[in-house]
Backbone as CSV, one residue per row, in Angstrom:
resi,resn,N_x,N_y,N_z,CA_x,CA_y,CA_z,C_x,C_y,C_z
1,UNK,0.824,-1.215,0.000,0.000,0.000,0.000,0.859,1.267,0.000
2,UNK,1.831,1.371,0.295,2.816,2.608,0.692,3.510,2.423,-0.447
3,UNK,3.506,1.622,-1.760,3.948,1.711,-2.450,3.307,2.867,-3.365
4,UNK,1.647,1.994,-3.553,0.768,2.719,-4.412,0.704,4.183,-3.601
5,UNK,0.728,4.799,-3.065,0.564,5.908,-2.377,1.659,6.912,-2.695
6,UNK,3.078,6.527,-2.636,4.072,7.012,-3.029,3.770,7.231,-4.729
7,UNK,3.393,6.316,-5.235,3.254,6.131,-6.982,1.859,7.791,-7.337
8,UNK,0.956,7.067,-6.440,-0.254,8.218,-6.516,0.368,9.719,-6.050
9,UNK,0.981,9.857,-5.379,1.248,11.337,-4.937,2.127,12.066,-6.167
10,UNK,3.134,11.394,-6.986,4.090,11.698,-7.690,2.599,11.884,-8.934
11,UNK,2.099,10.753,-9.292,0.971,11.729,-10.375,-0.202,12.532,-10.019
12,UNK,-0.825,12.987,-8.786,-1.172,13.494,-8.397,-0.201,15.549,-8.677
13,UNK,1.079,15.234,-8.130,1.383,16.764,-8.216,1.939,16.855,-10.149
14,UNK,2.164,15.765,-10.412,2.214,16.131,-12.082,1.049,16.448,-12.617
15,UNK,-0.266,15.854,-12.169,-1.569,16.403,-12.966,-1.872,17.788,-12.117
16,UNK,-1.388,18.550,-10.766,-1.651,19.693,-10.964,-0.784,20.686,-11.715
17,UNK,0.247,20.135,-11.992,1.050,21.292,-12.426,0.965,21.437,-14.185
18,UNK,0.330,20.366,-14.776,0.035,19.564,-16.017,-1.639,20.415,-16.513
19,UNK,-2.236,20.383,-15.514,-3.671,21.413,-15.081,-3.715,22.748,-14.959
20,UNK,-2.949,23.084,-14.027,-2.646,24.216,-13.993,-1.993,25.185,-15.177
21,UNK,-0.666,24.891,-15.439,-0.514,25.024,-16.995,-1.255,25.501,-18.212
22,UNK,-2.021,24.643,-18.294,-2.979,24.498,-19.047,-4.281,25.923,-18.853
23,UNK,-4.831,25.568,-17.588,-5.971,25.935,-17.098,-5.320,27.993,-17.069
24,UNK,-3.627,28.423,-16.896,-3.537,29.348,-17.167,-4.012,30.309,-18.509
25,UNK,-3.679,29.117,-19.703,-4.025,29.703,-20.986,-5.263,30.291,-21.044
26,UNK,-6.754,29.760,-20.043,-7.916,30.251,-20.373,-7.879,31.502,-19.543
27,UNK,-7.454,31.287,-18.324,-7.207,32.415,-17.493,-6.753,33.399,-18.560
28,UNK,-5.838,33.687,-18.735,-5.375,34.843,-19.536,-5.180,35.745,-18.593
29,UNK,-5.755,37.285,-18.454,-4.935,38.091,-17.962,-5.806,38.379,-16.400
30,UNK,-6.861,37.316,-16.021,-7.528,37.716,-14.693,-6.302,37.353,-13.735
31,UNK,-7.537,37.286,-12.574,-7.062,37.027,-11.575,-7.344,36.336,-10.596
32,UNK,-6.216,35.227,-10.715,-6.578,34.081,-9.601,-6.610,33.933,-8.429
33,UNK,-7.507,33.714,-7.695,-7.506,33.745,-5.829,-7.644,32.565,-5.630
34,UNK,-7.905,31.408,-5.969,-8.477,30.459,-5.487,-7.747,29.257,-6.629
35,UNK,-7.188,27.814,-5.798,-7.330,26.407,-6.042,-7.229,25.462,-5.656
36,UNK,-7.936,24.647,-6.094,-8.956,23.699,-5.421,-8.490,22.069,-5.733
37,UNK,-8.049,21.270,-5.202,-7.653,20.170,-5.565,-8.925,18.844,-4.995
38,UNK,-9.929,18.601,-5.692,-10.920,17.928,-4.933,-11.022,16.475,-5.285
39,UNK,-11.723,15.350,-4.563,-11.954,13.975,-5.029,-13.679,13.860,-4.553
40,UNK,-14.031,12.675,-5.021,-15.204,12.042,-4.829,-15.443,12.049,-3.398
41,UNK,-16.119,11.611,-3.032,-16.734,11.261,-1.449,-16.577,9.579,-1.143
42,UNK,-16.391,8.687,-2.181,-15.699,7.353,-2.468,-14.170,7.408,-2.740
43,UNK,-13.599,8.562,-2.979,-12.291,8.635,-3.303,-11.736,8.029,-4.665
44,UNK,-12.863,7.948,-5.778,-12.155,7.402,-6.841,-12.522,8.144,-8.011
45,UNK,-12.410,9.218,-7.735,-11.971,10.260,-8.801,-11.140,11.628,-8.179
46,UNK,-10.356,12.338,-8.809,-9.850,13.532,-8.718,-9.906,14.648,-9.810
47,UNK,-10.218,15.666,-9.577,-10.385,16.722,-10.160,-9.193,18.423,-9.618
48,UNK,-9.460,19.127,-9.972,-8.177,20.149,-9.822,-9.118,21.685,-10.804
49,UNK,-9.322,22.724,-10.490,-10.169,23.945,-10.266,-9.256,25.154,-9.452
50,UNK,-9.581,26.375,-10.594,-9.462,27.354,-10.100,-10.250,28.276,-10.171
51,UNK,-10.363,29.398,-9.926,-11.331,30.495,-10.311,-10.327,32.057,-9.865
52,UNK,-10.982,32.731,-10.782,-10.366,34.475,-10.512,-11.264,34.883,-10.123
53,UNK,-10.949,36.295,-9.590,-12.108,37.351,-8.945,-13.021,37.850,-10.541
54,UNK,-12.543,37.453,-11.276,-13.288,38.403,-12.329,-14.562,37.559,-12.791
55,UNK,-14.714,36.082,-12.513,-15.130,35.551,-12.521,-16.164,34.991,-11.771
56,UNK,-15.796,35.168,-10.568,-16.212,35.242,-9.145,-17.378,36.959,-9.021
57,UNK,-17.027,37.313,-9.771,-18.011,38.378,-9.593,-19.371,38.637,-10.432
58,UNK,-19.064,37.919,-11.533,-19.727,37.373,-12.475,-21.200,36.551,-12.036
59,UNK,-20.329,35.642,-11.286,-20.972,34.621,-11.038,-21.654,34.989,-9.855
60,UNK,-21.574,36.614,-8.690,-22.508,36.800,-7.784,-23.692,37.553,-8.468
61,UNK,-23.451,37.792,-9.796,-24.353,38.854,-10.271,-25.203,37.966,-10.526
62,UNK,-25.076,36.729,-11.154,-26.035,35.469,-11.614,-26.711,35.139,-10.464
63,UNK,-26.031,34.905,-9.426,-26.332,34.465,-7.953,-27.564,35.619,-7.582
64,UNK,-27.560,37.141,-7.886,-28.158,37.383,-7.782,-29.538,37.761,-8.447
65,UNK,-29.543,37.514,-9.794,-30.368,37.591,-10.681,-31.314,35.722,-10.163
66,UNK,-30.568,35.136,-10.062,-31.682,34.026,-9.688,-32.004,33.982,-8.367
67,UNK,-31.542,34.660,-7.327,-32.413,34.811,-6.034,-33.579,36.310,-6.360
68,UNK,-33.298,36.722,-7.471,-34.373,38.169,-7.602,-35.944,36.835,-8.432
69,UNK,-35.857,36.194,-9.068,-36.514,35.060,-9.843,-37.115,34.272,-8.839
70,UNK,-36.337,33.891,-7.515,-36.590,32.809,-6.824,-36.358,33.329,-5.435
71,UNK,-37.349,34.292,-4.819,-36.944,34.838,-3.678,-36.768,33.887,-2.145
72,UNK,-37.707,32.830,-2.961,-37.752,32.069,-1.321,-36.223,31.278,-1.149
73,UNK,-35.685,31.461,-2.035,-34.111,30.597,-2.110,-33.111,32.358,-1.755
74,UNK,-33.763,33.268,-1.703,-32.135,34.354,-1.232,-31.521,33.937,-0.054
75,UNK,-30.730,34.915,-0.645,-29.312,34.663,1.101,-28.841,35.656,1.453
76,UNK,-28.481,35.761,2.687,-27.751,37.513,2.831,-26.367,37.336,2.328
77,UNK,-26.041,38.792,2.364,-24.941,38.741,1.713,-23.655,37.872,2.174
78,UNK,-23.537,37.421,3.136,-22.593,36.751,3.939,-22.440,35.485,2.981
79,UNK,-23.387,34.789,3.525,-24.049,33.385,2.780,-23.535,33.450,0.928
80,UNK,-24.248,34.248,0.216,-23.662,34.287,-1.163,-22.840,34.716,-1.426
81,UNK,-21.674,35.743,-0.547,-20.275,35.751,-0.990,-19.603,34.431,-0.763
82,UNK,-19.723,33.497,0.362,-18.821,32.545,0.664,-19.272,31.541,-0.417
83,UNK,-20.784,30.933,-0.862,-21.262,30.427,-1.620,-20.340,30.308,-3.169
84,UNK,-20.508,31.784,-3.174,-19.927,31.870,-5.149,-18.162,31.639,-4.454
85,UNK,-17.672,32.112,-3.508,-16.408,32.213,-3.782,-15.504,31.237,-3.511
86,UNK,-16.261,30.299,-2.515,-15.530,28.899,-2.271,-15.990,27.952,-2.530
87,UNK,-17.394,27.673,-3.121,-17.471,26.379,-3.281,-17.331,25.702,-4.571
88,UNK,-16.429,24.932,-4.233,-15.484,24.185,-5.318,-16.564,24.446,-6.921
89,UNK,-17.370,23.601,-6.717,-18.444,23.313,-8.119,-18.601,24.589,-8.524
90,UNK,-18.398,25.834,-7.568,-18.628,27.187,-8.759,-17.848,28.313,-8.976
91,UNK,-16.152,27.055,-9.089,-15.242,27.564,-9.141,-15.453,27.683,-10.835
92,UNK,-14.532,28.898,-11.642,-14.667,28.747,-12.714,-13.607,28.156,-13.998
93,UNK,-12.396,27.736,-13.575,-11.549,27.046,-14.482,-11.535,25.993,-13.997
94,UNK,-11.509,24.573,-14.657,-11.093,23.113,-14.886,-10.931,22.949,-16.488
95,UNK,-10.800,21.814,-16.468,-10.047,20.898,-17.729,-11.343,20.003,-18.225
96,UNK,-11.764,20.131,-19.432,-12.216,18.789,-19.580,-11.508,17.343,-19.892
97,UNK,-10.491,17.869,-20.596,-9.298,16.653,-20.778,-8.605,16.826,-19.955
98,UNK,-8.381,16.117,-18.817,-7.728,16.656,-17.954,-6.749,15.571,-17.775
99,UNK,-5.266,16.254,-16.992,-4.115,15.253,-16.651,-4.796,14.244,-15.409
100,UNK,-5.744,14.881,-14.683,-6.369,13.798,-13.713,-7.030,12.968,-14.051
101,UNK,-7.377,12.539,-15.079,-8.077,11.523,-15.756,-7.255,10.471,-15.588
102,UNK,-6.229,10.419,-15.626,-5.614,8.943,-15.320,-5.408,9.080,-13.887
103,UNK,-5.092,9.728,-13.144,-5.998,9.363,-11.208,-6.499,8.740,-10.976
104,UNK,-7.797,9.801,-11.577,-8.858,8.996,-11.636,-9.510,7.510,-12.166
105,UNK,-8.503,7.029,-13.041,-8.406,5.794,-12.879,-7.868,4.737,-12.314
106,UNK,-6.853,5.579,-11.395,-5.562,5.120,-10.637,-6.510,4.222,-9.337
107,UNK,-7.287,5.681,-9.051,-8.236,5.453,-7.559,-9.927,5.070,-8.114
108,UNK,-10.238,5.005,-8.913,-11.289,4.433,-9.210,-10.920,2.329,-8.901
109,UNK,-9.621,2.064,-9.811,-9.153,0.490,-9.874,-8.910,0.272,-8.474
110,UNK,-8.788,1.100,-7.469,-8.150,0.789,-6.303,-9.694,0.618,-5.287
111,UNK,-10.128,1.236,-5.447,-11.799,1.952,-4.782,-12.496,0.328,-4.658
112,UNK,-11.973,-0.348,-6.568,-12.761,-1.177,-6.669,-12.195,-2.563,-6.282
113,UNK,-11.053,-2.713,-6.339,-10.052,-3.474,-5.254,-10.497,-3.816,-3.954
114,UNK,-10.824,-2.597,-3.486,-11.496,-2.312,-1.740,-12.697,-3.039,-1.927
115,UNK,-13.442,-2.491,-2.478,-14.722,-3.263,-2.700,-15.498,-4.569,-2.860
116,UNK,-14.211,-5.138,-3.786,-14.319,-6.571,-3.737,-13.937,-7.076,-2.462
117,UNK,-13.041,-6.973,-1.884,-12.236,-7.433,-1.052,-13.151,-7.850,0.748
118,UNK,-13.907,-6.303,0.392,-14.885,-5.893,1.517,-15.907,-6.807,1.428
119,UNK,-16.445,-6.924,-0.151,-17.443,-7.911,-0.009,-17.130,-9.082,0.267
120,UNK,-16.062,-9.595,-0.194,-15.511,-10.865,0.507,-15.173,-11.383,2.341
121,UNK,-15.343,-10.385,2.556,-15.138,-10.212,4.125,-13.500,-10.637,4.391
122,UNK,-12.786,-9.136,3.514,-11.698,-8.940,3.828,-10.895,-8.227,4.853
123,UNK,-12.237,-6.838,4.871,-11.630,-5.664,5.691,-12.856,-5.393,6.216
124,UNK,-12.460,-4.542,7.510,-13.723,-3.638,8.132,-13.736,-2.857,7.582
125,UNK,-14.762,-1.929,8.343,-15.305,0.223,7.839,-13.814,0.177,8.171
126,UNK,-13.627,0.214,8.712,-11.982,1.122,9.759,-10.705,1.216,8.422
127,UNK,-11.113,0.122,7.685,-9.769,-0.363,6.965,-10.470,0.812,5.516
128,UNK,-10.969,1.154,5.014,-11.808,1.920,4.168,-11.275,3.390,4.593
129,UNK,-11.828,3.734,5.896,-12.209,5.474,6.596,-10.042,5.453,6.591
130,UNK,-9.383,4.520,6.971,-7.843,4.841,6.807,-7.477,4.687,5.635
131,UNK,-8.175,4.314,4.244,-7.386,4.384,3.236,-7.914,6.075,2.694
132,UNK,-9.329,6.000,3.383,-9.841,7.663,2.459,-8.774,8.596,3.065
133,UNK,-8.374,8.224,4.471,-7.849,9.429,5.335,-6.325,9.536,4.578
134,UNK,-5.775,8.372,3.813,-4.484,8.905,3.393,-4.691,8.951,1.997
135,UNK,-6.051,8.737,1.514,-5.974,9.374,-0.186,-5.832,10.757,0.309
136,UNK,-6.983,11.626,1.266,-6.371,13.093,1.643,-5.281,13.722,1.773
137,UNK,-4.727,12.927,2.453,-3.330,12.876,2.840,-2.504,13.390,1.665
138,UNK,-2.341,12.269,0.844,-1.182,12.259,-0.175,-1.931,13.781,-1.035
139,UNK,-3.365,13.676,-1.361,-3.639,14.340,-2.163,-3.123,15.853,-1.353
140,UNK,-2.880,16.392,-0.051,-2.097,17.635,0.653,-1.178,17.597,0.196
141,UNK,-0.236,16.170,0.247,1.422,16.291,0.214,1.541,16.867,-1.299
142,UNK,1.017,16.239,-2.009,1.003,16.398,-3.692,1.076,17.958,-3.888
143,UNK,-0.314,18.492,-3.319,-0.261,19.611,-3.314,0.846,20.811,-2.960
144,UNK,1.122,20.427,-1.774,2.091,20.755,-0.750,3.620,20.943,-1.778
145,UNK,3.832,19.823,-2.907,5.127,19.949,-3.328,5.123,20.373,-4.628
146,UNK,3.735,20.138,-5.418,3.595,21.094,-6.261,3.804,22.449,-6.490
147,UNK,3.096,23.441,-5.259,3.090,24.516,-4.832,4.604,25.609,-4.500
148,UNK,5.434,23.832,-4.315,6.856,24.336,-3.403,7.892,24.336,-4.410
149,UNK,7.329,23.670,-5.212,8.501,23.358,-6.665,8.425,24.216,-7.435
150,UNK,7.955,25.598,-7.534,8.128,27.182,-8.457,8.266,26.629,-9.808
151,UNK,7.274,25.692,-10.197,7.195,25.221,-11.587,5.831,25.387,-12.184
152,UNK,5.145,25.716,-11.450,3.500,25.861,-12.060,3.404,27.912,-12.332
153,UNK,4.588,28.490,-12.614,4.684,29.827,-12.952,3.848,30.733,-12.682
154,UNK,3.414,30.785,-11.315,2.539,31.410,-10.824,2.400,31.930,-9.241
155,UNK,2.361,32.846,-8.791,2.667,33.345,-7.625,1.704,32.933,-6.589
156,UNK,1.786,31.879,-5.736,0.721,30.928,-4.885,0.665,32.241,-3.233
157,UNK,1.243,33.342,-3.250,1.324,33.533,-1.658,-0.194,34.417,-1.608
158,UNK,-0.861,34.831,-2.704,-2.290,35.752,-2.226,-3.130,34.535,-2.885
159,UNK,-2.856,33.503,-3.371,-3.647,32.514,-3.897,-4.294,31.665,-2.787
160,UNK,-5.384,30.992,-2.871,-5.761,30.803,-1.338,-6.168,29.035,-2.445
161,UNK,-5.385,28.099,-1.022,-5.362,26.932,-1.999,-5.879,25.761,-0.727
162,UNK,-6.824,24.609,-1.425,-7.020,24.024,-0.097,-7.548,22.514,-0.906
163,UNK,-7.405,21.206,-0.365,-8.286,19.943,-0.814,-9.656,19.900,0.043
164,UNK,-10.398,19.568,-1.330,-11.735,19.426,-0.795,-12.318,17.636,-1.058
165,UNK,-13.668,17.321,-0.514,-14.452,16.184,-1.186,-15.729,16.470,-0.930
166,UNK,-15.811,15.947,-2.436,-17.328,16.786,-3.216,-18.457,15.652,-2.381
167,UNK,-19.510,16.488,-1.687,-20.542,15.853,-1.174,-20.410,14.879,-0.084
168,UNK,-19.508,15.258,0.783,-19.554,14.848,1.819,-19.650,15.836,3.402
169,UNK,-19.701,15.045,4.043,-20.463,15.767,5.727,-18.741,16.312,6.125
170,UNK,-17.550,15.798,5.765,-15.933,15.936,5.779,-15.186,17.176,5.497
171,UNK,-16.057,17.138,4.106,-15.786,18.568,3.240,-14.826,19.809,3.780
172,UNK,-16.228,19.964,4.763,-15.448,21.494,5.712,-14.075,21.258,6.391
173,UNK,-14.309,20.256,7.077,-12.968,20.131,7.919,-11.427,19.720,7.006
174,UNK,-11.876,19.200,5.958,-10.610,18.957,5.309,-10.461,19.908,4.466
175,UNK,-11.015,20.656,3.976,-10.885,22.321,3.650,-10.138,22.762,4.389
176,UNK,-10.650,23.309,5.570,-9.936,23.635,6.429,-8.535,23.492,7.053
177,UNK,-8.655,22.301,7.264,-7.268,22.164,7.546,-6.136,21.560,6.535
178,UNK,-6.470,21.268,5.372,-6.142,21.759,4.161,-4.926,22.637,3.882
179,UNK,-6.406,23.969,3.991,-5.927,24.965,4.109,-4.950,25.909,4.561
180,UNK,-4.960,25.322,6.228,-4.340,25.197,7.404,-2.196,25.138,6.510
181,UNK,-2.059,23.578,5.901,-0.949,23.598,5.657,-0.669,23.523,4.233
182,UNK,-1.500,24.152,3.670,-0.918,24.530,1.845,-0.836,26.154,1.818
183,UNK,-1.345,26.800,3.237,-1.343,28.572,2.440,-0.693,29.200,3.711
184,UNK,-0.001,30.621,3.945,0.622,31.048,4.795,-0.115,31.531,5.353
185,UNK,-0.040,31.827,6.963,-0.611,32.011,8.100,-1.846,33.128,7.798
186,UNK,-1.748,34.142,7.116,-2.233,35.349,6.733,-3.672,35.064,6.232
187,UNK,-3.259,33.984,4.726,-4.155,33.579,3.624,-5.047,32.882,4.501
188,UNK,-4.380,31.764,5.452,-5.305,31.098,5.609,-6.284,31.530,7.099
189,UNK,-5.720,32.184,7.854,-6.784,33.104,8.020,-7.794,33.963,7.587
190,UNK,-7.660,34.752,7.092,-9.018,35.211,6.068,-9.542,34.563,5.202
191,UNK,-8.902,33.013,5.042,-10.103,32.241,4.280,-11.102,31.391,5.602
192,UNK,-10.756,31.114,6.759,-11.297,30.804,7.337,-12.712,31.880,8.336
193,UNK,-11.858,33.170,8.303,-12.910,34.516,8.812,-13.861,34.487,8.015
194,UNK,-13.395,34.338,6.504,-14.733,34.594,5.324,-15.540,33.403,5.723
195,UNK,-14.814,32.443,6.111,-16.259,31.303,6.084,-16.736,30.892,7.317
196,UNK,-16.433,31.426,8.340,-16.801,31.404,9.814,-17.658,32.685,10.307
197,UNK,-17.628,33.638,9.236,-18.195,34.798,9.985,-19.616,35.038,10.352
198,UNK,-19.840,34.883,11.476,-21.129,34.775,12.349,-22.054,35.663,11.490
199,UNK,-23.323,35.408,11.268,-24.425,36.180,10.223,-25.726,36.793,11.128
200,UNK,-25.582,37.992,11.165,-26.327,38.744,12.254,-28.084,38.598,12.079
């Protein structure tokens, strides 16, 4: 297992920097605040997302044109800034061909490995909740050395960068602390004020 893990982390930070790359060309001349390195809630897919403010602003004006349509769904302003600006799905750059596509097959074959194995009455829950806890894992470190290797040509210190998993009760906390050790003390404070701030 510490084999495949070592193997997964090394293509893990090649498909962000392989993504990223890429995902600059559409960017063009905005501006990026935000990226997002996320997986499934089964852990057998990975994905990789950024978004700029120019985009992000865009997307509160929409936010607000469909709460003017659909009043019983508004939010105060608290609620729909953190809404448009962190949550992963309405971030606005990804890949459709993406370098994570083979990850995602990496941890899909593995997911399904587990699965059999489980049904066979190989492993407990326990042996599952410790393999998700170090797909997170690696998927930080990945991050972590991507970020550190000044090869993705892009200035990460006002960039606010964190791993997420899509549709789960986890989400927040591994955001969070995420967050905690991919961004400097500063960043990752005011990403946590923006999303903690008590709503009067």
């Amino acid at each position: 297992m510490e084999t495949f893990f070592e193997t997964l982390e090394d293509m893990i930070q090649c498909a962000i920097t392989s993504d990223f790359r890429e995902i600059m060309k559409k960017v063009d001349d905005e501006n990026i605040y935000v990226a997002v390195l996320s997986t499934t809630c089964d852990c057998t897919a990975g994905a990789f997302a950024v978004s700029t403010i120019e985009h992000m602003k865009k997307k509160y004006d929409k936010q607000l044109e469909l709460e003017a349509k659909y009043p019983e769904n508004k939010l105060n302003d608290f609620q729909r800034e953190a809404y448009v600006k962190w949550t992963p799905g309405e971030l606005g750059y990804g890949l459709e061909m993406s370098a994570f596509d083979e990850v995602s097959k990496v941890l899909y074959a593995k997911g399904s490995e587990m699965d059999d194995a489980f049904e066979g009455g190989a492993g407990p829950d326990e042996t599952y909740e410790k393999y998700e806890g170090m797909v997170i894992e690696t998927c930080i470190s990945a991050f972590q050395k991507a970020i550190k290797s000044n090869t993705l040509g892009c200035n990460f210190e006002k960039i606010t960068c964190f791993v997420s998993m899509a549709d789960d009760m986890k989400a927040e906390e591994i955001e969070n602390r995420s967050a905690k050790l991919l961004n400097s003390q500063e960043v990752y404070e005011k990403f946590i004020a923006q999303r903690t701030m008590k709503v009067c």
